[in-house]
PDB file with one MODEL, atoms N, CA, C and O in Angstrom:
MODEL        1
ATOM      1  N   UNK A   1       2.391  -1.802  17.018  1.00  0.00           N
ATOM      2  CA  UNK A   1       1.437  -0.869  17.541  1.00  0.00           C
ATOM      3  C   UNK A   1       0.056  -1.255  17.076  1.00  0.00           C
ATOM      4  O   UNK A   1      -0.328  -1.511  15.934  1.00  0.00           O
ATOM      5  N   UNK A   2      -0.671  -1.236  18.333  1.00  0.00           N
ATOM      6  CA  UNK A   2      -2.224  -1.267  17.750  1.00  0.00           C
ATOM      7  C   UNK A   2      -3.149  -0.514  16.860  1.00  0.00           C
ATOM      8  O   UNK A   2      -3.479   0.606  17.250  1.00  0.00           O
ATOM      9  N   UNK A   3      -3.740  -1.055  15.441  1.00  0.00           N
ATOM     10  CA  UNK A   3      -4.672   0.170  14.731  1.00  0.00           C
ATOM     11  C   UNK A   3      -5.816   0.011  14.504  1.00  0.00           C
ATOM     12  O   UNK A   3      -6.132  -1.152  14.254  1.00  0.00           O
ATOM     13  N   UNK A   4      -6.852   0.994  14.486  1.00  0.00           N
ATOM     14  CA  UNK A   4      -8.190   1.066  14.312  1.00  0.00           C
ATOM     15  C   UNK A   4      -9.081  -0.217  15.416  1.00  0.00           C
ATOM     16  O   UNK A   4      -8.721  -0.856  16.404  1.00  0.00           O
ATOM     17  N   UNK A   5     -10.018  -0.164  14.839  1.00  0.00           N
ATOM     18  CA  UNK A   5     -10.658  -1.077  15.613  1.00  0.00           C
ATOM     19  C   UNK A   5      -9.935  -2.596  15.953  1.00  0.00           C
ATOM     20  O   UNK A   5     -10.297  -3.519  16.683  1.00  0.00           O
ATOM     21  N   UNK A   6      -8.870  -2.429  15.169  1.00  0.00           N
ATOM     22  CA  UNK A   6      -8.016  -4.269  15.737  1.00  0.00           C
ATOM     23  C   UNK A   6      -7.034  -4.011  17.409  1.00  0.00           C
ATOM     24  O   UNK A   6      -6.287  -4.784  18.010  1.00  0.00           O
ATOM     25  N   UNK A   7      -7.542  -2.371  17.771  1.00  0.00           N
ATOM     26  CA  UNK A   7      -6.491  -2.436  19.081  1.00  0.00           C
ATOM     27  C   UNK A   7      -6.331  -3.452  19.861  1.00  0.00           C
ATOM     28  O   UNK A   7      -5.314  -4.053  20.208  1.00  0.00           O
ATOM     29  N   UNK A   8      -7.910  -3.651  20.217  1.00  0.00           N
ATOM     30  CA  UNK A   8      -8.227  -4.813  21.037  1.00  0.00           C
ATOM     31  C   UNK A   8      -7.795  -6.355  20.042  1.00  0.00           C
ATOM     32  O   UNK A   8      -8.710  -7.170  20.163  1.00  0.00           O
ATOM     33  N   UNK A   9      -7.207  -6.624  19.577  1.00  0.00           N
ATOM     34  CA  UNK A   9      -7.176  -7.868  18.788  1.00  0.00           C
ATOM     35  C   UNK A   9      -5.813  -7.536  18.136  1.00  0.00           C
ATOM     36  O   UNK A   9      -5.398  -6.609  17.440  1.00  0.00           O
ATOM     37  N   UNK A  10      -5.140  -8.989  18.789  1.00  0.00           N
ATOM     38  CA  UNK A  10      -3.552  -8.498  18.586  1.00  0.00           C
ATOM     39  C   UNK A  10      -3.293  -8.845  17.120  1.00  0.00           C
ATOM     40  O   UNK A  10      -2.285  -8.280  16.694  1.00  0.00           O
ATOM     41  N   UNK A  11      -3.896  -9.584  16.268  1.00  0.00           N
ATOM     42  CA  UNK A  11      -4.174  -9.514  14.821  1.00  0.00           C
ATOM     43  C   UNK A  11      -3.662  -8.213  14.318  1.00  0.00           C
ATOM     44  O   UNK A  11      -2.737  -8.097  13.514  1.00  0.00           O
ATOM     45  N   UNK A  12      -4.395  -7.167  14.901  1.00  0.00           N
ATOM     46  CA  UNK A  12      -4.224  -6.094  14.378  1.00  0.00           C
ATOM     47  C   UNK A  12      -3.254  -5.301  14.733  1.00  0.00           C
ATOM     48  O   UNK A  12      -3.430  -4.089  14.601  1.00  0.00           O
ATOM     49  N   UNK A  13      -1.829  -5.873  15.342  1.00  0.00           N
ATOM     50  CA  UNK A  13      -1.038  -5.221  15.456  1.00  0.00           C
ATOM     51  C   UNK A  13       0.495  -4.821  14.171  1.00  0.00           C
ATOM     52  O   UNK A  13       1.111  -5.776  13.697  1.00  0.00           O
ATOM     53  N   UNK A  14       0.768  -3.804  13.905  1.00  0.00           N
ATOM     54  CA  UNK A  14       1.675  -3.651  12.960  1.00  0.00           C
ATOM     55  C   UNK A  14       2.655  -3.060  13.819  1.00  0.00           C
ATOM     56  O   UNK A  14       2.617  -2.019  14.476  1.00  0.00           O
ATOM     57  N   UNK A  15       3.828  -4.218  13.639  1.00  0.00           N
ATOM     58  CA  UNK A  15       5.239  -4.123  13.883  1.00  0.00           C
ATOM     59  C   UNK A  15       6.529  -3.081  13.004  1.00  0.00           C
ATOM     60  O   UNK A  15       6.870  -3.499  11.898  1.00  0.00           O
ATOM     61  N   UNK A  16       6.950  -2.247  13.336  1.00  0.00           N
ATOM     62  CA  UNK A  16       7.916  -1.792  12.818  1.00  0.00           C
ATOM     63  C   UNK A  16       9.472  -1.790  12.650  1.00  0.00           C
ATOM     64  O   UNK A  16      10.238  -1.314  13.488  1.00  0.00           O
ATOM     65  N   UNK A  17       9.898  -2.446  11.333  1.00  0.00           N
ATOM     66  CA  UNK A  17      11.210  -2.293  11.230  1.00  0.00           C
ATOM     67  C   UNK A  17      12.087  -1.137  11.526  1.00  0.00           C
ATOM     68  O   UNK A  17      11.433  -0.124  11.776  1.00  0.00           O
ATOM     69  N   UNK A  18      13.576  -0.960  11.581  1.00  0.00           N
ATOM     70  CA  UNK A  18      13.936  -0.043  12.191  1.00  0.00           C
ATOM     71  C   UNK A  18      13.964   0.856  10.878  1.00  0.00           C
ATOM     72  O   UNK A  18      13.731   1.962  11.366  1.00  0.00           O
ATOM     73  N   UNK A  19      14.087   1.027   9.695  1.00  0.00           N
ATOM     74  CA  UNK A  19      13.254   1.899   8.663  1.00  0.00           C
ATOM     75  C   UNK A  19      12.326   2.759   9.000  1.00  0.00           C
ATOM     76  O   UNK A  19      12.298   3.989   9.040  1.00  0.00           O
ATOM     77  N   UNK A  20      11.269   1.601   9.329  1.00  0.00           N
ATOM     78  CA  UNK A  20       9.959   2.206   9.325  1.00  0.00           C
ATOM     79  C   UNK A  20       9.706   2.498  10.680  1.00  0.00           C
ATOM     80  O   UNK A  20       8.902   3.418  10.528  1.00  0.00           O
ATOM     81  N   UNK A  21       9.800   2.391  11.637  1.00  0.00           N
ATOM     82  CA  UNK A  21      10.784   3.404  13.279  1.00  0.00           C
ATOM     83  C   UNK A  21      11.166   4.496  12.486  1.00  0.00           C
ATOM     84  O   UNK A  21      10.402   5.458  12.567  1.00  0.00           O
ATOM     85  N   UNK A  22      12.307   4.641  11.609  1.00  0.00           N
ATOM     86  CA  UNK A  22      12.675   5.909  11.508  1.00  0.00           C
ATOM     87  C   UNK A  22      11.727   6.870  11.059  1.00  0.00           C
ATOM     88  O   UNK A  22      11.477   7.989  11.507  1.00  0.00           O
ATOM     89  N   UNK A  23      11.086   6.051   9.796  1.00  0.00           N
ATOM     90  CA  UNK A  23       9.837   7.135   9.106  1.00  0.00           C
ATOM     91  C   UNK A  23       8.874   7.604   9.594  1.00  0.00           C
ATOM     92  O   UNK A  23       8.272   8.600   9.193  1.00  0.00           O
ATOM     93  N   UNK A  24       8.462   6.523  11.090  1.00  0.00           N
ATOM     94  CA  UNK A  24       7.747   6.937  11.640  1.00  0.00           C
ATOM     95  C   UNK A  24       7.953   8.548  12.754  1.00  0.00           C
ATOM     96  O   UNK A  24       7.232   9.497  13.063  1.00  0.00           O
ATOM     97  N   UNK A  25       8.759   8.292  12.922  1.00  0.00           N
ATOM     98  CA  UNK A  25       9.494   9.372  13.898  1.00  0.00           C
ATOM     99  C   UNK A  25       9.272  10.559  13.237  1.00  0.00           C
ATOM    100  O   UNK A  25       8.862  11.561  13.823  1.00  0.00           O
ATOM    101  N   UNK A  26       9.592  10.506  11.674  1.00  0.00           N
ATOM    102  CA  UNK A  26       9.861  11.368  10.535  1.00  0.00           C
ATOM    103  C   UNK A  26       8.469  11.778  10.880  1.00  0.00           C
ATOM    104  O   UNK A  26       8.471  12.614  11.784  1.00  0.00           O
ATOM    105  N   UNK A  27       7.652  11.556  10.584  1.00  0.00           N
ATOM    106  CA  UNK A  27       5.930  11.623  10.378  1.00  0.00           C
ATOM    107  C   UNK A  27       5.815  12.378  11.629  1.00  0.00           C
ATOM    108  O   UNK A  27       5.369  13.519  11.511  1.00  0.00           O
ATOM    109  N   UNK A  28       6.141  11.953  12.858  1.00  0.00           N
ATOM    110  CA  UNK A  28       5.559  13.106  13.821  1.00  0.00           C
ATOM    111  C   UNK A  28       5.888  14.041  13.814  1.00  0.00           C
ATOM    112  O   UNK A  28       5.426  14.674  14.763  1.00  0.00           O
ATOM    113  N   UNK A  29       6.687  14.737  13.039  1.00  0.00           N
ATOM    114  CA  UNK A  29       6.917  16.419  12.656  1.00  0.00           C
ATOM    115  C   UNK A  29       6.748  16.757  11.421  1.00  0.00           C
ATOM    116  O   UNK A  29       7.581  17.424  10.808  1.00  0.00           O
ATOM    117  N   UNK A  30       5.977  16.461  11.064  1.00  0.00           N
ATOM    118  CA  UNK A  30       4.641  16.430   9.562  1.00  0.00           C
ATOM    119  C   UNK A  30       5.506  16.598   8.179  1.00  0.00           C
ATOM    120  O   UNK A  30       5.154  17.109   7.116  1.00  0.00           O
ATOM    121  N   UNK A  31       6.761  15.995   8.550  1.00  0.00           N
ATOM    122  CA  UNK A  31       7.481  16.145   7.137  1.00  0.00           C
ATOM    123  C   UNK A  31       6.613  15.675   6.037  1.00  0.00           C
ATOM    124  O   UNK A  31       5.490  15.237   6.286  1.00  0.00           O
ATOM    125  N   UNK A  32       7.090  15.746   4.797  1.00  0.00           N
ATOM    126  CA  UNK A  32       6.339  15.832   3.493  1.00  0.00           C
ATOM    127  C   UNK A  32       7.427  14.236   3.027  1.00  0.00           C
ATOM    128  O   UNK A  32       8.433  13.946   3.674  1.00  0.00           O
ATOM    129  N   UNK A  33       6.902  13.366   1.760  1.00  0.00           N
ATOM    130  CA  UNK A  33       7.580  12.699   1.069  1.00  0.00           C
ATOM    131  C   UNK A  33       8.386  13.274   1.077  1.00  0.00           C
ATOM    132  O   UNK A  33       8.542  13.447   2.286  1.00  0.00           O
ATOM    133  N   UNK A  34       9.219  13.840   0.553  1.00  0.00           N
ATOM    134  CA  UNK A  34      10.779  14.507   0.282  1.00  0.00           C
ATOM    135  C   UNK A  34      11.120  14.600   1.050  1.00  0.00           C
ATOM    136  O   UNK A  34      12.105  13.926   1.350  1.00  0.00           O
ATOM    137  N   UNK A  35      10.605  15.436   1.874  1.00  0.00           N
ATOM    138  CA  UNK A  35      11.696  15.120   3.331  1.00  0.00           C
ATOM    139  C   UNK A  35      11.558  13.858   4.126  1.00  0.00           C
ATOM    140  O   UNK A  35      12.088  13.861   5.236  1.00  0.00           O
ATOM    141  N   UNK A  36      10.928  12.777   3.732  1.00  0.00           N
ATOM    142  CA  UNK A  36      10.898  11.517   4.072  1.00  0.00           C
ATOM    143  C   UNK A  36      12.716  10.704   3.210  1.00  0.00           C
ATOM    144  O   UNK A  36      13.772  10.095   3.379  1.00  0.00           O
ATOM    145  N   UNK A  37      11.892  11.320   2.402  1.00  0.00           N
ATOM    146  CA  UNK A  37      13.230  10.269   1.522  1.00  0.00           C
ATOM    147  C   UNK A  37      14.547  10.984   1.735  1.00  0.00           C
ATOM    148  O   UNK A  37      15.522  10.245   1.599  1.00  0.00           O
ATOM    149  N   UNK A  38      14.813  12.269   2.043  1.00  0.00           N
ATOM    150  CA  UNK A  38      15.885  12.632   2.141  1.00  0.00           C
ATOM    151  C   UNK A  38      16.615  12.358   3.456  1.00  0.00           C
ATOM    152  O   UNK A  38      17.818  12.105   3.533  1.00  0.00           O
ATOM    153  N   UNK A  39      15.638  12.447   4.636  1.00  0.00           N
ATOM    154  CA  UNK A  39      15.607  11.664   5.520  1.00  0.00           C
ATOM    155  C   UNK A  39      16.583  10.272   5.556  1.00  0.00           C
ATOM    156  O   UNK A  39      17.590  10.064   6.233  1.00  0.00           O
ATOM    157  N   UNK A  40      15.922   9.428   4.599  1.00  0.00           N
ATOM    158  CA  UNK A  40      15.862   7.669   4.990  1.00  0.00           C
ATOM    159  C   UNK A  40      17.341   8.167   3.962  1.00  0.00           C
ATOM    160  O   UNK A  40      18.328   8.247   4.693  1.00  0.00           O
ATOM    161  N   UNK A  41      17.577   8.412   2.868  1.00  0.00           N
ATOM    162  CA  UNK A  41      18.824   8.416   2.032  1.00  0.00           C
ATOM    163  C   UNK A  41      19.930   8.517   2.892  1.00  0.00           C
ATOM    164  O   UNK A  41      20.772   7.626   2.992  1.00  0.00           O
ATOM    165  N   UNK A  42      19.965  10.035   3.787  1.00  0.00           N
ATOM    166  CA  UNK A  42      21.082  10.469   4.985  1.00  0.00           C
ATOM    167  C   UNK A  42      21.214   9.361   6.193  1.00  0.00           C
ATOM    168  O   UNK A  42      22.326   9.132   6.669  1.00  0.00           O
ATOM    169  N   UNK A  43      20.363   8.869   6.542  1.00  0.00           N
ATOM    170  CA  UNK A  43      19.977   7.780   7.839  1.00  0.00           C
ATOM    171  C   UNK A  43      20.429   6.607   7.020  1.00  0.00           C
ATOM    172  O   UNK A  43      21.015   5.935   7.869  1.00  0.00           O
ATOM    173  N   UNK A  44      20.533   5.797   5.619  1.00  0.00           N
ATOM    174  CA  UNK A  44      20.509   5.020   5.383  1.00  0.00           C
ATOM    175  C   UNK A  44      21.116   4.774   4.312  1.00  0.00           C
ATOM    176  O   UNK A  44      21.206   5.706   3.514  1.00  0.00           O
ATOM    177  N   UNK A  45      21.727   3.441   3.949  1.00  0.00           N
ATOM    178  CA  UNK A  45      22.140   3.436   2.179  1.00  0.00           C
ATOM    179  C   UNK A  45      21.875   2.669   1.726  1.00  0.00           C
ATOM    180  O   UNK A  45      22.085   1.467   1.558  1.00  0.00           O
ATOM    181  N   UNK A  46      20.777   4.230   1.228  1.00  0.00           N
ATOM    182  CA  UNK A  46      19.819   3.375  -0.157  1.00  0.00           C
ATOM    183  C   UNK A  46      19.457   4.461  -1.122  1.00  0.00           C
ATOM    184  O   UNK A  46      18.890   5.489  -0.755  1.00  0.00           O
ATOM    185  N   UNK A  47      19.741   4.254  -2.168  1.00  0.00           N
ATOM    186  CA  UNK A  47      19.392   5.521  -3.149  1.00  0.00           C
ATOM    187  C   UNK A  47      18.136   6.145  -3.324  1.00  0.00           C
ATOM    188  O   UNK A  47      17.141   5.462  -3.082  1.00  0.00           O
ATOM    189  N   UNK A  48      17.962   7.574  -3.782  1.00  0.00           N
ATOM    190  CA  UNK A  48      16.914   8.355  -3.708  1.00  0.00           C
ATOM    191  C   UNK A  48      15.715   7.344  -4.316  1.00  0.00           C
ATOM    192  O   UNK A  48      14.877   7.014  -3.477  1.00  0.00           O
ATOM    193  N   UNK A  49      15.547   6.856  -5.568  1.00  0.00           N
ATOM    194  CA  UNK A  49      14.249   6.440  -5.937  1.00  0.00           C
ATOM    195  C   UNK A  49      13.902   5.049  -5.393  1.00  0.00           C
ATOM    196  O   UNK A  49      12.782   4.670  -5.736  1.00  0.00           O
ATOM    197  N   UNK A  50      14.840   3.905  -4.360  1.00  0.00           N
ATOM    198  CA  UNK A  50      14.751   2.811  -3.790  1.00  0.00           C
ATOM    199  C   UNK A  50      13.964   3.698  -2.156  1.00  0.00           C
ATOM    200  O   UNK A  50      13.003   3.333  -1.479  1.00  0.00           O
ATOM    201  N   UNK A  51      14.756   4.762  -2.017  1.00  0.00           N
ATOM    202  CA  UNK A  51      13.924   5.072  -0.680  1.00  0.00           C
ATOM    203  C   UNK A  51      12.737   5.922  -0.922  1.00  0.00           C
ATOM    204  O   UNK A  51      11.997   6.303  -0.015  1.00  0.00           O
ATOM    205  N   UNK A  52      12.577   6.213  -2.197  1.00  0.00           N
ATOM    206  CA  UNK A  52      11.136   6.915  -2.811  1.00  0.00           C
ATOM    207  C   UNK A  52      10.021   5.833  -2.640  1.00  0.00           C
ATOM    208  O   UNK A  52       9.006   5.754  -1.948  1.00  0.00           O
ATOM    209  N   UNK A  53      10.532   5.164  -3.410  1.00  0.00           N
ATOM    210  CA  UNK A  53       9.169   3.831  -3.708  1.00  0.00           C
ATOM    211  C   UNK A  53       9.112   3.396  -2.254  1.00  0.00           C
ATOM    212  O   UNK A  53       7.966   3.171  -1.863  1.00  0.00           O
ATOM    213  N   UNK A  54      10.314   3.183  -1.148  1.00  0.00           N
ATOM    214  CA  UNK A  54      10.012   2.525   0.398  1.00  0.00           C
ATOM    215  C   UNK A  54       8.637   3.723   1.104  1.00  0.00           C
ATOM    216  O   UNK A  54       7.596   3.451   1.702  1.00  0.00           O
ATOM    217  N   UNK A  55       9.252   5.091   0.686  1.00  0.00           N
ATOM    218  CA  UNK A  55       8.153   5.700   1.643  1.00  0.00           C
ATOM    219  C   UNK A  55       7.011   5.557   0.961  1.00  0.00           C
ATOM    220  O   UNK A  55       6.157   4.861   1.510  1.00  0.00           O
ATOM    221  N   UNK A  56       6.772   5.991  -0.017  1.00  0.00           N
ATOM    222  CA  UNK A  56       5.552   5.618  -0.709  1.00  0.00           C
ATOM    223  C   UNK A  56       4.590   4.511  -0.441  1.00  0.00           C
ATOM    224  O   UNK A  56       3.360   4.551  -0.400  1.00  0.00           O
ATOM    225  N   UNK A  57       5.762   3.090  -0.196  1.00  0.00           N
ATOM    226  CA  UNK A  57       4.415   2.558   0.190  1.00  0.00           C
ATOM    227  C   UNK A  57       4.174   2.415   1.382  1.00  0.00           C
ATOM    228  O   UNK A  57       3.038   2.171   1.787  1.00  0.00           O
ATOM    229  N   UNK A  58       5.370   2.562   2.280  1.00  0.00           N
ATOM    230  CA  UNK A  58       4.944   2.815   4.115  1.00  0.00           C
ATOM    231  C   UNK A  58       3.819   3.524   4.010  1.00  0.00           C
ATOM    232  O   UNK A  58       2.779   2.968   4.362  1.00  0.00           O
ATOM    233  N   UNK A  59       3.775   4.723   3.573  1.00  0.00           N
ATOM    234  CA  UNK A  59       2.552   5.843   3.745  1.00  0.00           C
ATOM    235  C   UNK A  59       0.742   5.097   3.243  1.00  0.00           C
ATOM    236  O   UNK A  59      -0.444   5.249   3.537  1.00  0.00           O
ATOM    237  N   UNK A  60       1.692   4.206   2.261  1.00  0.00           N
ATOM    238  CA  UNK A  60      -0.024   3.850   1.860  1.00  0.00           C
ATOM    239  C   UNK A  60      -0.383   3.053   2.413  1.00  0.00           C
ATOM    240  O   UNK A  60      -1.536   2.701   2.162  1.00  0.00           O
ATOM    241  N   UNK A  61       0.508   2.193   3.646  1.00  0.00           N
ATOM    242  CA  UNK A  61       0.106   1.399   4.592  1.00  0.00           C
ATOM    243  C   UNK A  61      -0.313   1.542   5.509  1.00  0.00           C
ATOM    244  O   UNK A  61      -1.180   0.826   6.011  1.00  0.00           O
ATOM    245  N   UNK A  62       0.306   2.748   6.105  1.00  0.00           N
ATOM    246  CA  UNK A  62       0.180   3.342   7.309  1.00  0.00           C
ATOM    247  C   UNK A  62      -1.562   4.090   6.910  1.00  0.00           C
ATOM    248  O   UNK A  62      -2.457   4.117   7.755  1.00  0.00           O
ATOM    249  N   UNK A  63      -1.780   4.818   4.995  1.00  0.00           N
ATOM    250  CA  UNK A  63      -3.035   5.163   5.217  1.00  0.00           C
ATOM    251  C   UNK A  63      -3.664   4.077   5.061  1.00  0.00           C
ATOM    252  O   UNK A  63      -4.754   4.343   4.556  1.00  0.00           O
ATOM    253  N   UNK A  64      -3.558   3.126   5.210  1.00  0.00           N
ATOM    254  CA  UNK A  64      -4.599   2.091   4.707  1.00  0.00           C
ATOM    255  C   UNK A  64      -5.291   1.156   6.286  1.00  0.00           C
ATOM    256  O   UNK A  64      -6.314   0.478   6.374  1.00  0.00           O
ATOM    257  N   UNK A  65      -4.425   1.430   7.166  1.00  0.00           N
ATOM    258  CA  UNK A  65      -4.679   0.952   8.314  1.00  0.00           C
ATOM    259  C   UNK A  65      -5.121   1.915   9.333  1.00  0.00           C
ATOM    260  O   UNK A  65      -5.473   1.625  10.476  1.00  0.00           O
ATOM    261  N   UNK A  66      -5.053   3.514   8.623  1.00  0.00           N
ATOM    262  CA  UNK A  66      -5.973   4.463   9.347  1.00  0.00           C
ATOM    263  C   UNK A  66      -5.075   5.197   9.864  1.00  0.00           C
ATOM    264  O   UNK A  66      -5.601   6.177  10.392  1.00  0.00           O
ATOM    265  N   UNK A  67      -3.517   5.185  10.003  1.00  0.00           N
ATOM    266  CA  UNK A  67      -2.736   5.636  10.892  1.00  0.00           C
ATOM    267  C   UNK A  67      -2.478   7.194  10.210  1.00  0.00           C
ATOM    268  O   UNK A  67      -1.817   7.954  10.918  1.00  0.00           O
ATOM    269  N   UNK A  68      -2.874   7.634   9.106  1.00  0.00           N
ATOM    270  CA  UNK A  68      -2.799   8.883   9.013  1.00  0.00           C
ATOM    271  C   UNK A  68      -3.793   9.151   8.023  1.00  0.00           C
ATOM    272  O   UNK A  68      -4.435   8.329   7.369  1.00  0.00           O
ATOM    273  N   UNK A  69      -3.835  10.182   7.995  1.00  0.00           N
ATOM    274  CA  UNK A  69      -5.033  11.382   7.218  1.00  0.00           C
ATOM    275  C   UNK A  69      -4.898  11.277   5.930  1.00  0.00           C
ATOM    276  O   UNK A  69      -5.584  11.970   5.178  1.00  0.00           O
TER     277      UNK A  69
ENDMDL
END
């Protein structure tokens, strides 16, 4: 998906694993971390603090490229 000013410039496109598909999905109904990770734990197997540290840093990617608030 295209972000910030790189829409136009496919550079700036960030691809999503099917993880981060899921979290994203997660995010459009404004869940919180916790319900991120409890989320990815039930959807996935991977233990609570391996899928803690995953959302954590999706989120700081996703804020770092503008994609959320």
């Amino acid at each position: 998906m295209p972000v910030g000013d790189d829409s136009i410039n496919i550079e700036g496109v960030l691809s999503l694993n099917d993880a981060g598909a899921f979290l994203w999905k997660c995010l459009e109904n404004d869940c919180q971390t916790e319900d991120l990770v409890r989320s990815l734990t039930q959807e996935y197997d991977v233990d609570p603090q391996m899928a803690l540290n995953d959302v954590l840093e999706f989120k700081e990617k996703l804020h770092n490229f503008g994609c959320l608030e």
